[in-house]
LUMTIKOL-871806 format. One record per residue: residue number from 1; residue in three letters; x negated, y, z negated of N, C-alpha, C, O, CB in turn. Coordinates in steps of 0.05 Angstrom, whole numbers, always signed. Each point is the difference from the previous one (the first is absolute). Glycine has a CB too. Layout:
<rs>
R     k     r      n_X      n_Y      n_Z     ca_X     ca_Y     ca_Z      c_X      c_Y      c_Z      o_X      o_Y      o_Z     cb_X     cb_Y     cb_Z
R   NUM   ALA        X        Y        Z        X        Y        Z        X        Y        Z        X        Y        Z        X        Y        Z
...
</rs>
This chain:
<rs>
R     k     r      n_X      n_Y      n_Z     ca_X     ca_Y     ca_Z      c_X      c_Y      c_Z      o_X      o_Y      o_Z     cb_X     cb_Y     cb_Z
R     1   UNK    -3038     -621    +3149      +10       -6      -27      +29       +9       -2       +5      +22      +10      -52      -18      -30
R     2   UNK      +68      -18       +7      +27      +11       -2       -5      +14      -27      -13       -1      -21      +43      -36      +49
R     3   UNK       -7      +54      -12       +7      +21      -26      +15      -11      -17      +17      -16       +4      -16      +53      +19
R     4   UNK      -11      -26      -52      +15       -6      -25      +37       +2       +0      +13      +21       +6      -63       +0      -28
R     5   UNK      +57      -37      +18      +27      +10       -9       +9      +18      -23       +0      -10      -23       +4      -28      +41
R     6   UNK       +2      +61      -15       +6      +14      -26      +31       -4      -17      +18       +2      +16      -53      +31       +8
R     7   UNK      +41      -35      -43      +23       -4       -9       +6      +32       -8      -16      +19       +0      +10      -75      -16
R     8   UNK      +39      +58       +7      +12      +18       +6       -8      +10      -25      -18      -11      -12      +53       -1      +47
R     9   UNK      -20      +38      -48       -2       +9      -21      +22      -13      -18      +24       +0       +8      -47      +40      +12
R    10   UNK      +13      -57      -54      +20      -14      -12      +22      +20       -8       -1      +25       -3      -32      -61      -13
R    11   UNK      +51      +20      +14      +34      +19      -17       +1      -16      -19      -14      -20       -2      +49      +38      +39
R    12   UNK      -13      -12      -56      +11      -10      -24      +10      -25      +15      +13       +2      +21       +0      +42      -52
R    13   UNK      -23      -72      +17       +9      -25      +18      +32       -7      -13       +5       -3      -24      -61      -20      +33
R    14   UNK      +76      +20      +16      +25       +1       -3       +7      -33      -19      -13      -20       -1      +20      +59      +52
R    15   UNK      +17      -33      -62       +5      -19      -25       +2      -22       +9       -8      -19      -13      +28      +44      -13
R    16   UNK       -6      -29      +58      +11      -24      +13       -9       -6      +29      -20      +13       +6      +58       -4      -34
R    17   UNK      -31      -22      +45       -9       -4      +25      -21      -11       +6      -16       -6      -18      +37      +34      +22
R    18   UNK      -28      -34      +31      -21      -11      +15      -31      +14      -12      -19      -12       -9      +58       +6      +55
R    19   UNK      -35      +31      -43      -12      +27       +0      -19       +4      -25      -23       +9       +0      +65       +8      +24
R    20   UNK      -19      -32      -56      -11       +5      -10      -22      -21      -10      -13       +9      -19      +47      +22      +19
R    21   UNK      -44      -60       +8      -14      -17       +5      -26       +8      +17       -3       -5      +24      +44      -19      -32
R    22   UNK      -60      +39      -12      -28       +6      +15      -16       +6      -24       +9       -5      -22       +6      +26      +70
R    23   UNK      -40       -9      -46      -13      +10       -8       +1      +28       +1       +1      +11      +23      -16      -50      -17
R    24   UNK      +16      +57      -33       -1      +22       -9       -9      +26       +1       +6      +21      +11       +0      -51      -21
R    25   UNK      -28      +20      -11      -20      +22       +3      -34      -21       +6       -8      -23       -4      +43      +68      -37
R    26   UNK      -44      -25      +50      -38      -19       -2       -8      +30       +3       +7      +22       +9      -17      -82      +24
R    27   UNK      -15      +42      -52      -25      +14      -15      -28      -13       -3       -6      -22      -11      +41      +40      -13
R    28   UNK      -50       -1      +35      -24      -13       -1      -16      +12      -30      +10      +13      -19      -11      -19      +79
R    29   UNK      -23       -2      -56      -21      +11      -27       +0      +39       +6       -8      +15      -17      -35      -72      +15
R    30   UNK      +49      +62      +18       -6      +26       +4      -28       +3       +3      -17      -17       +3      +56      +29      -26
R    31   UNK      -41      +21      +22      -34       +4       +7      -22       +0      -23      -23       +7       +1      +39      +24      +36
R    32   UNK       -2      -44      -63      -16      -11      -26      -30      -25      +15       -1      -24       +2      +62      +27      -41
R    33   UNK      -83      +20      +48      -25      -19       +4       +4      -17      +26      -14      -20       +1       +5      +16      -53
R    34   UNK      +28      +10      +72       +1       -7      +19       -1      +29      +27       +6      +24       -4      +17      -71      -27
R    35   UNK      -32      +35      +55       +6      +32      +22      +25       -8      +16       +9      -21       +8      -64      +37       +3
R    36   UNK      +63      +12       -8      +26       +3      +14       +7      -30      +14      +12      -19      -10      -21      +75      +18
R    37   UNK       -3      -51      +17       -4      -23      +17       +2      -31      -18      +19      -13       +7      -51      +50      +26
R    38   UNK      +20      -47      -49      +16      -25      -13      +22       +7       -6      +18       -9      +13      -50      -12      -31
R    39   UNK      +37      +36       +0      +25       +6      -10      +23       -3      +22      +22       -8       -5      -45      +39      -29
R    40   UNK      +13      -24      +60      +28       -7      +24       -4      -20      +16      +17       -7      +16       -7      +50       -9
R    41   UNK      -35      -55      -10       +7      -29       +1      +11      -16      -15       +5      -23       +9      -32      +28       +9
R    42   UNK      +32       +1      -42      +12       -6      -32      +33       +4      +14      +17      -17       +6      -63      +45      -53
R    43   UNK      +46      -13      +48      +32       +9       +8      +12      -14      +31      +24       -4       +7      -36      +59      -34
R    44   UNK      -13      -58      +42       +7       -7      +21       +7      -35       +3      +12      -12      +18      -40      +57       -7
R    45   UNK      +16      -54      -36       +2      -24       -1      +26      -13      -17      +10      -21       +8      -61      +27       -1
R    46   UNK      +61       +5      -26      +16       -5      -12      +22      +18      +17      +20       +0      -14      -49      -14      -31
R    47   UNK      +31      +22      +57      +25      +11      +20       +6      -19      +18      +22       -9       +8      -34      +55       -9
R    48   UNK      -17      -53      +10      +10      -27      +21      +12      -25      -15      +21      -12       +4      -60      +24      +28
R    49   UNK      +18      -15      -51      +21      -33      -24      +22       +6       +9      +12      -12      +18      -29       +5      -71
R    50   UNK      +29      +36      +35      +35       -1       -7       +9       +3      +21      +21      -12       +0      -15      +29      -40
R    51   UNK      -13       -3      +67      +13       +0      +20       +3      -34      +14      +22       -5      +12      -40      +62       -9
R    52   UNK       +2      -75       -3       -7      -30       +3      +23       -9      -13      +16      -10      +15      -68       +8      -15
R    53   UNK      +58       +3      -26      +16      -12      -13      +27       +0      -11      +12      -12      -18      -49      +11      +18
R    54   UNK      +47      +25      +24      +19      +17       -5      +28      -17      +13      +21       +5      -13      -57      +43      +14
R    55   UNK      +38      -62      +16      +18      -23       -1       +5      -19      -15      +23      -10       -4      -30      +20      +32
R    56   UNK      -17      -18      -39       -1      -24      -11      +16       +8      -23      +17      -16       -9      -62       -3      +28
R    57   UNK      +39      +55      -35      +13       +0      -22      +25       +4       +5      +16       -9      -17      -51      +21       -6
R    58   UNK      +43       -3      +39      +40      +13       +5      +11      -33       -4      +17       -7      -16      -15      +60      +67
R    59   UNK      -18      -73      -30      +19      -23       -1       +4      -18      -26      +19      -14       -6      -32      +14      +51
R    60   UNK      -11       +5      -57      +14       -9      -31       +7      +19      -26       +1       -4      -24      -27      -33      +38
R    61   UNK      +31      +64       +6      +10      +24      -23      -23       -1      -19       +6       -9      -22      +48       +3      +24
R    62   UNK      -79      +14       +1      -26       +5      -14       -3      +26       +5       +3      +10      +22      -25      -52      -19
R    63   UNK      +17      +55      -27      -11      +27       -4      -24       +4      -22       +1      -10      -23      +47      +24      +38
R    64   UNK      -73       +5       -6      -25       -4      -10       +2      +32       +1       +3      +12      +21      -31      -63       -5
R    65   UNK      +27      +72      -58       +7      +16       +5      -29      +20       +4       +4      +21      +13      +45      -38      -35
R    66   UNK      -74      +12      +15      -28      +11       +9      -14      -28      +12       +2      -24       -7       -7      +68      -32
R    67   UNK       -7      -33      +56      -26      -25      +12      -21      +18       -1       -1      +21      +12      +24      -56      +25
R    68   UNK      -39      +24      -53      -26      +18      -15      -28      -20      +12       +0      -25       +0      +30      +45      -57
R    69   UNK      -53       -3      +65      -29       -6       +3       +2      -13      -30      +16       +7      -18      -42      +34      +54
R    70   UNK       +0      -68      -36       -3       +0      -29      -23       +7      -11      -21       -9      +10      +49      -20      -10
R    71   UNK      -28      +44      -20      -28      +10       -8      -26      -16       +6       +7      -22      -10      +18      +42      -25
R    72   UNK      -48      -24      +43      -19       -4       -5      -19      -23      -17      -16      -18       +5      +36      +58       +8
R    73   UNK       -5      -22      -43      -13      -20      -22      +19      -15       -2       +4       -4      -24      -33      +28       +0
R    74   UNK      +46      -37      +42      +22      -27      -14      -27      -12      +25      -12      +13      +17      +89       -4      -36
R    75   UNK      -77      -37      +11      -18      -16       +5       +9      -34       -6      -15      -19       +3      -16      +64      -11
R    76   UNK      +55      -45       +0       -6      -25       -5      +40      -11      +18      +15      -17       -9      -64      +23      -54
R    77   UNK      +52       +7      +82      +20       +1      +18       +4      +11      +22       -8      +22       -4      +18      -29      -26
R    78   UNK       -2       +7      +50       +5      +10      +24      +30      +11       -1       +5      +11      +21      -40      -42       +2
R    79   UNK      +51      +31      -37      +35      +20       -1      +10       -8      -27      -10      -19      -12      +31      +16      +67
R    80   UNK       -9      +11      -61      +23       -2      -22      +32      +12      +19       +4      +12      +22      -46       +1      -76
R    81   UNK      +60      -25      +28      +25      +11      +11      +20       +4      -36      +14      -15      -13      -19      -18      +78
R    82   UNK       -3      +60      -68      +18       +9      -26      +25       -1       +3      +12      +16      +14      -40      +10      -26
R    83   UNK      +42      -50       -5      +32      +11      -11      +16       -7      +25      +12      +21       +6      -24      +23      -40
R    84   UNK      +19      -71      +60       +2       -4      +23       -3      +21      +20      +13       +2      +21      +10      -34      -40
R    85   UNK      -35      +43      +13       -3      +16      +32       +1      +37      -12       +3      +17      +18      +34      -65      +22
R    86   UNK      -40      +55      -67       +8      +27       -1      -36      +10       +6       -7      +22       +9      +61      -23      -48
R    87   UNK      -67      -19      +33      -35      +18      +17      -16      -34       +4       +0      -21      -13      -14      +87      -26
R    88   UNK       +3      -57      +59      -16      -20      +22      -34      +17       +4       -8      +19      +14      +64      -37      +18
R    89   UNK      -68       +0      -51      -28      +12       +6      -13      -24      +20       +2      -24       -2       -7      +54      -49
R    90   UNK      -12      -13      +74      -18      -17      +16      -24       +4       +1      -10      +21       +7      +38      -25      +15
R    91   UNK      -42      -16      -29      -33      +10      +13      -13       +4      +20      -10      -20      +11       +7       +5      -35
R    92   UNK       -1      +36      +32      -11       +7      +30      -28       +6       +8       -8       +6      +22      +50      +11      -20
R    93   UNK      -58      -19      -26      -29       -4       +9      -15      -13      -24       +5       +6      -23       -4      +37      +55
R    94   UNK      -22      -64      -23       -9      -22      -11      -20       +5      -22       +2      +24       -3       +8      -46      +44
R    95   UNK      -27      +13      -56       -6      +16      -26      -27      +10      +12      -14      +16      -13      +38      -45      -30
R    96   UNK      -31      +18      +70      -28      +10       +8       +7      +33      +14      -15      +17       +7       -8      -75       +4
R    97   UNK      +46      +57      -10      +16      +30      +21       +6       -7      +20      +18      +12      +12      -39      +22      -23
R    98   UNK      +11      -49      +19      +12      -12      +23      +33       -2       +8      +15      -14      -14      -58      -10       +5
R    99   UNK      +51      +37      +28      +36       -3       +0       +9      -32       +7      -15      -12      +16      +22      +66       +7
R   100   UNK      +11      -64      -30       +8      -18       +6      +22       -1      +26      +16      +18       +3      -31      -24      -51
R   101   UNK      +14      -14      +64      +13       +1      +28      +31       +0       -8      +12       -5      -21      -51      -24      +50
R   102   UNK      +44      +35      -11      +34      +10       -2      +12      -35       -6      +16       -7      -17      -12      +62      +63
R   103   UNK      -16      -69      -30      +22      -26       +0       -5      -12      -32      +16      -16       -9      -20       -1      +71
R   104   UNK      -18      +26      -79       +1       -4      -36      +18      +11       -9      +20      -10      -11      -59      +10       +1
R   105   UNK      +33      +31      +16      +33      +16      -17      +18       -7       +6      +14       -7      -19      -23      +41      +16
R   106   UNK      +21      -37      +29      +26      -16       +7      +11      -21      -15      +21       +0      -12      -34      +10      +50
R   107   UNK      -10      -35      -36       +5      -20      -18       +4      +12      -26      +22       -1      -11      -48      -31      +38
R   108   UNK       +9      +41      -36       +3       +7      -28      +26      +21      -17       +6       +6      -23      -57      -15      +37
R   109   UNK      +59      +13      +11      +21      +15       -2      +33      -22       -1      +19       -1      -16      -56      +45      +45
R   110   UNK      +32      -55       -9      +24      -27       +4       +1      -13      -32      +21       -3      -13      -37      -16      +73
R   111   UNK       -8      +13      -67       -4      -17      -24      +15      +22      -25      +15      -11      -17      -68      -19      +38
R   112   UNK      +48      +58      -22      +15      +11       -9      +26       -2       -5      +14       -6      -20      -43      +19      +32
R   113   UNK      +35       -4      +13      +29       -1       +4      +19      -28      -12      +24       +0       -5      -40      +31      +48
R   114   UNK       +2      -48      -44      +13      -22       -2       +8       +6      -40      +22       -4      -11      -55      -33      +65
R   115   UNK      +19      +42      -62       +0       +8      -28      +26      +13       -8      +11       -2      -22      -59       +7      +25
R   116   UNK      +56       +8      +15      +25      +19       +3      +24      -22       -7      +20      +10      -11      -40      +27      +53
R   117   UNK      +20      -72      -36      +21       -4       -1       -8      -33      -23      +16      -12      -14       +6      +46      +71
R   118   UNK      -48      -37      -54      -15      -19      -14      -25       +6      -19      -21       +7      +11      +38      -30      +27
R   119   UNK      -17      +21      -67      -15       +2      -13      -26       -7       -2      -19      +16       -1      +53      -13       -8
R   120   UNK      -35      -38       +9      -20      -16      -14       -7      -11      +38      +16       +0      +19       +5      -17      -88
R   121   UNK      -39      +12      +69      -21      -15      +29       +8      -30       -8      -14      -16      -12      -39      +52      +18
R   122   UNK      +72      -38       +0       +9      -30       -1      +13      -14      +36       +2      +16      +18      +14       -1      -82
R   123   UNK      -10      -38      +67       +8      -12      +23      +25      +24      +15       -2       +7      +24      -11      -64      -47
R   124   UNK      +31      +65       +8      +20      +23       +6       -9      +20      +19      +11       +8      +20       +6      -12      -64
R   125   UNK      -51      +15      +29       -7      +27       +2      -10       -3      +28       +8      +15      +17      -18       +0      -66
R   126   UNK      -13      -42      +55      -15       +1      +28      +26      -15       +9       -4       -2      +25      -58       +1      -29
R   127   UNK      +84       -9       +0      +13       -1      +28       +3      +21      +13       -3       +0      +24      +24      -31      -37
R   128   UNK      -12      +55       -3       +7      +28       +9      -13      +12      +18       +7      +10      +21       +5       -7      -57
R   129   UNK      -39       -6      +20      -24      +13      +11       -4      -12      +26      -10      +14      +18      -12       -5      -61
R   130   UNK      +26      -28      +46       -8      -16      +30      +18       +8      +21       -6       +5      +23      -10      -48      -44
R   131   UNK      +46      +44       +4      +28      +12      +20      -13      +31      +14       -2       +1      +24      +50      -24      -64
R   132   UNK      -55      +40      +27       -8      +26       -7      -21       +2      +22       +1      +15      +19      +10      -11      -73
R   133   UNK      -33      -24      +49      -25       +3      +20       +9       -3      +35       -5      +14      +19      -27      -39      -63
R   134   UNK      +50       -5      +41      +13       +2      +24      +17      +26      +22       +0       +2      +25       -2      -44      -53
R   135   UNK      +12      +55      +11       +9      +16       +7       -9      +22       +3      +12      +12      +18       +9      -35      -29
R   136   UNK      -44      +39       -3      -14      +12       +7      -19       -6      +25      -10      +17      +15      +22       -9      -59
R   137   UNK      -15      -29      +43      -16       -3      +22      +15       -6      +33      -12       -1      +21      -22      -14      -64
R   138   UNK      +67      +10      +35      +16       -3      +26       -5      +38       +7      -11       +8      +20      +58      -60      -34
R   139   UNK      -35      +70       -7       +1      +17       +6      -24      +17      +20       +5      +16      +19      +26      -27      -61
R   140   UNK      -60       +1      +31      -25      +13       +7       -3      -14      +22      -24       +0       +7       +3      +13      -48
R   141   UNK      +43      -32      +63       -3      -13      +13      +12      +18      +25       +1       -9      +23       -4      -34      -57
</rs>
């Protein structure tokens, strides 16, 4: 099994630059009714998203300022994306508990991101999203 990638410890994200195009802070549900162990698969999963998507955002100067687990009782969505990109919630386990596979959050994360620069799910939005998928998936190539 490969080892997790760990990301570094966050800093104050700088005003300008390559650098400052990433993801922030992430947060999972914490240990509210969950054991340690989800909780760092919680973390482990949303470290990998933003680490996944961490080109994709520098090249169109995208910055996502928390990427948050999403609670539980939301149920009637798999992510949101508050205010273009200042918080990105994902759903990472299915309403039976079941976790959902990495290549959902990913997607569900892309589809996010796209929000960052497009509002409404119109012809604009899935061109994006399709640009976005491509590329993610050159990258995972």
């Amino acid at each position: 099994r490969a080892r997790a990638r760990v990301m570094p410890p966050r800093g104050p994200p700088p005003a300008t630059g390559p650098d400052s195009y990433k993801v922030w802070e992430i947060k999972t549900q914490g240990k509210k009714g969950t054991s340690k162990e989800d909780d760092a698969r919680a973390r482990e999963l949303l470290e990998r998203t933003a680490w996944q998507v961490q080109p994709i955002m520098r090249k169109r100067g995208w910055r996502v300022g928390v990427l948050l687990e999403m609670p539980a009782k939301v149920r009637d969505r798999l992510g949101d994306n508050y205010n273009r990109g200042e918080r990105v919630r994902l759903k990472l386990r299915r309403d039976d508990g079941a976790w959902e596979a990495y290549e959902q959050v990913l997607a569900v994360m892309l589809h996010e991101l796209v929000h960052n620069d497009i509002g409404p799910h119109d012809g604009k939005f899935f061109a994006l999203l399709a640009e976005l998928e491509k590329e993610c998936e050159d990258l995972m190539a």
